[in-house]
C-alpha positions as CSV (number, residue, x, y, z in Angstrom):
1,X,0.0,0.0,0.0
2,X,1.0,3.3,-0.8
3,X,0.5,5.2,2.2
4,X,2.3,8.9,3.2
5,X,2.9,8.6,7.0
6,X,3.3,11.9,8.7
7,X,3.9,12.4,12.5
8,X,3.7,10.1,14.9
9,X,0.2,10.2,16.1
10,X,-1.3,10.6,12.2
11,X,-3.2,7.9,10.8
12,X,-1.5,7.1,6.9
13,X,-3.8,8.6,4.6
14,X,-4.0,7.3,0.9
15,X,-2.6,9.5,-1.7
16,X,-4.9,10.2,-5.2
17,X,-2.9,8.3,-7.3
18,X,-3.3,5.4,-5.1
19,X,-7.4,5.8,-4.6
20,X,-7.4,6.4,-8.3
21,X,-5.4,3.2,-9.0
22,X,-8.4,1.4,-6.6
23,X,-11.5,3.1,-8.4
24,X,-9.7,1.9,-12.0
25,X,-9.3,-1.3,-10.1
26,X,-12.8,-1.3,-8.8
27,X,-14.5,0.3,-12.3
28,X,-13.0,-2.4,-14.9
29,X,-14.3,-5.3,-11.9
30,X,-18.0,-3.0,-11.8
31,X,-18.2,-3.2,-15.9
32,X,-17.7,-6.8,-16.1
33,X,-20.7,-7.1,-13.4
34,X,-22.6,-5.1,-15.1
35,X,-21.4,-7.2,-19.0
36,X,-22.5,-10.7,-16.9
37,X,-25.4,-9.5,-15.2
38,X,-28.4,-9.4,-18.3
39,X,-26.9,-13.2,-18.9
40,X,-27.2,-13.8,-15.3
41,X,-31.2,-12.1,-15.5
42,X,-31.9,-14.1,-18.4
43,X,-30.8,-17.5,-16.5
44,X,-32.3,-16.7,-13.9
45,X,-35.5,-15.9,-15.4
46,X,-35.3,-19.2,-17.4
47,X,-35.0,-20.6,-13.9
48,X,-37.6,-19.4,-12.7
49,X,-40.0,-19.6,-15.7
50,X,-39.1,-23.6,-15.7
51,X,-39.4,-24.0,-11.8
52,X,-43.1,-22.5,-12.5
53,X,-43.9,-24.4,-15.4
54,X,-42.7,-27.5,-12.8
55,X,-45.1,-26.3,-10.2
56,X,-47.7,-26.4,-12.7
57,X,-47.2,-29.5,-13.7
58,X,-47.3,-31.1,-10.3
59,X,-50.1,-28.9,-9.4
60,X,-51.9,-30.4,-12.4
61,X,-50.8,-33.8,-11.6
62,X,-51.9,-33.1,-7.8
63,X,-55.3,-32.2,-8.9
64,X,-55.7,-34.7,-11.0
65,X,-55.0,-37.1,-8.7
66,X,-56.9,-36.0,-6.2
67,X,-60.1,-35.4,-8.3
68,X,-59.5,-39.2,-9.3
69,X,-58.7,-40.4,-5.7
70,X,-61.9,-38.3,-4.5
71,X,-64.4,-40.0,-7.4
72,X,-62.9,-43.6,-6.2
73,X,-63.2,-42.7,-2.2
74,X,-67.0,-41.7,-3.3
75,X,-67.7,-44.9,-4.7
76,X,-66.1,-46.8,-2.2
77,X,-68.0,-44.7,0.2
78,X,-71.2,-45.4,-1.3
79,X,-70.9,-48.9,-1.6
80,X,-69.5,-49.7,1.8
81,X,-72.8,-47.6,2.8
82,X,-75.2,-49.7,1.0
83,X,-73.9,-53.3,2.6
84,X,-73.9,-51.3,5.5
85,X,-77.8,-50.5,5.1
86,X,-78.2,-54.0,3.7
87,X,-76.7,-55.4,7.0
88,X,-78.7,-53.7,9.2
89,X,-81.8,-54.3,7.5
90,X,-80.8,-58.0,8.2
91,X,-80.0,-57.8,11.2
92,X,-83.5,-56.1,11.9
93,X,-84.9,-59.0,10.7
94,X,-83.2,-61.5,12.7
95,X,-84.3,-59.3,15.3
96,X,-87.5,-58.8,15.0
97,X,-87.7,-62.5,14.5
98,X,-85.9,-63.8,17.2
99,X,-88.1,-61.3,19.6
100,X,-90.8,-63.1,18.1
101,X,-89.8,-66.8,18.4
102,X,-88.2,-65.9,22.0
103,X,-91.5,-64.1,22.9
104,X,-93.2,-67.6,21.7
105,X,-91.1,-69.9,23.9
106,X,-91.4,-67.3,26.6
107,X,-95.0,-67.5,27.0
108,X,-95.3,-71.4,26.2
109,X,-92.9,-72.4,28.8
110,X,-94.6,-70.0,31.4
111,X,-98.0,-71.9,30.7
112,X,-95.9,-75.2,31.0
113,X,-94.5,-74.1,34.3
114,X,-97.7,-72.8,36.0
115,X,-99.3,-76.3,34.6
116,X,-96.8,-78.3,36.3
117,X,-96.2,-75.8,39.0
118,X,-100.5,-76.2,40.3
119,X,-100.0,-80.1,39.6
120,X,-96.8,-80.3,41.6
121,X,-98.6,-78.5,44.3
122,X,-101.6,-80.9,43.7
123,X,-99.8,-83.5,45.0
124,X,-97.9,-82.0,47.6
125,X,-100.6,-81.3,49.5
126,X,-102.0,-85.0,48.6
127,X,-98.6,-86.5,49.8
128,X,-99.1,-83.9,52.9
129,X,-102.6,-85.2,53.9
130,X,-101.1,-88.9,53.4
131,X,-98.1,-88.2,55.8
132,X,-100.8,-86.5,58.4
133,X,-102.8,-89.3,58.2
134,X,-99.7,-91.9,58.8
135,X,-98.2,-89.8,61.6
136,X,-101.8,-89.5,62.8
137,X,-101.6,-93.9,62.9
138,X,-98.4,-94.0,63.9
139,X,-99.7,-91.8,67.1
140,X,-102.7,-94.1,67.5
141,X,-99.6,-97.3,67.6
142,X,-97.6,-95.5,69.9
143,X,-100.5,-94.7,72.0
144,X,-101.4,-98.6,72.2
145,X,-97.7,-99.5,72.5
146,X,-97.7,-97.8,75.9
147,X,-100.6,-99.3,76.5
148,X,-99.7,-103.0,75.7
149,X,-96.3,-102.2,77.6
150,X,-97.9,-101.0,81.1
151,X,-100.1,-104.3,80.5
152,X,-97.3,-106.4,79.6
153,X,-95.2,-104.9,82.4
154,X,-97.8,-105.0,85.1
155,X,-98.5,-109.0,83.8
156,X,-94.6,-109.8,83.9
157,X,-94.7,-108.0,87.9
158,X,-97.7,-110.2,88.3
159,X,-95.8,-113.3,87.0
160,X,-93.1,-112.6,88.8
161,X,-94.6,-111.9,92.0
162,X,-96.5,-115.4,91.7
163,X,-93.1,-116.9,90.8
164,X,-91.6,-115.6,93.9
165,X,-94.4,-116.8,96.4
166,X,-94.5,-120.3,94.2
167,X,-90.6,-120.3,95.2
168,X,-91.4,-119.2,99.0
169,X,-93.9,-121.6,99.4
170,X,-96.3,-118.9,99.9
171,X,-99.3,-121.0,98.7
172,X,-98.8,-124.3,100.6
173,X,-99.3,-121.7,103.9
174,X,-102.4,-121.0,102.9
């Protein structure tokens, strides 16, 4: 650098020549910008004009797609709805029929049961009146038991008496 340094506290300070040298320097580097930069603007637009026609396309594509995928989704939709509907129009009918049937059964077994129920009872209470009229016997045996016993016992004291006044010679006294 071509600098003139005065005293000792001065900064250097550039001389013209040497700032002139710099803006030559700096003028021929500016002009060559300025030569490249219409080729630069012209790629650049070319750039951009093919990026947008690219965009274009694959906003094209995109919509086409998705118009394509939206008419497939709608039939798929509508015919996943109508077995639907179909289903449950089945399974209605099963429904309603099996109400019917078990609403059938229902009231047939309930009949059964309250037939078989009063006949049940029916006999109970003839099996009852059977037992009464046992236990009623069996208290009628018991009561002539005891009385057979106090006979029996007072006949065997009897006996026995006899037998010991046989064996005492109680009736040759007499």
């Amino acid at each position: 650098m071509s600098a003139i340094v005065r005293k000792k506290y001065e900064d250097p300070v550039l001389t013209n020549e040497s700032i002139e040298v710099h803006l030559t320097y700096l003028r021929s580097g500016l002009d060559g910008v300025q030569a490249a930069l219409p080729v630069l603007r012209d790629k650049i637009d070319a750039l951009t004009n093919t990026v947008h026609e690219k965009n274009e396309k694959t906003n094209d594509r995109i919509d086409a797609l998705n118009t394509a995928l939206s008419g497939r989704i709608e039939q798929v939709n509508s015919s996943l709805s109508a077995k639907i509907d179909q289903l449950n129009s089945k399974i209605e009918n099963v429904n309603s029929t099996l109400s019917e049937k078990i609403e059938n059964v229902n009231s047939t077994l309930s009949g059964k049961i309250e037939n078989l129920n009063s006949t049940l009872s029916e006999k109970i209470d003839k099996v009852n009146a059977r037992i009464s009229t046992v236990s009623d016997g069996l208290a009628d045996v018991r009561g002539v038991l005891k009385a057979m016993f106090w006979v029996f016992g007072s006949a065997g004291a009897l006996t026995t008496l006899v037998a010991l006044a046989h064996a005492a010679r109680f009736f040759d006294l007499i």
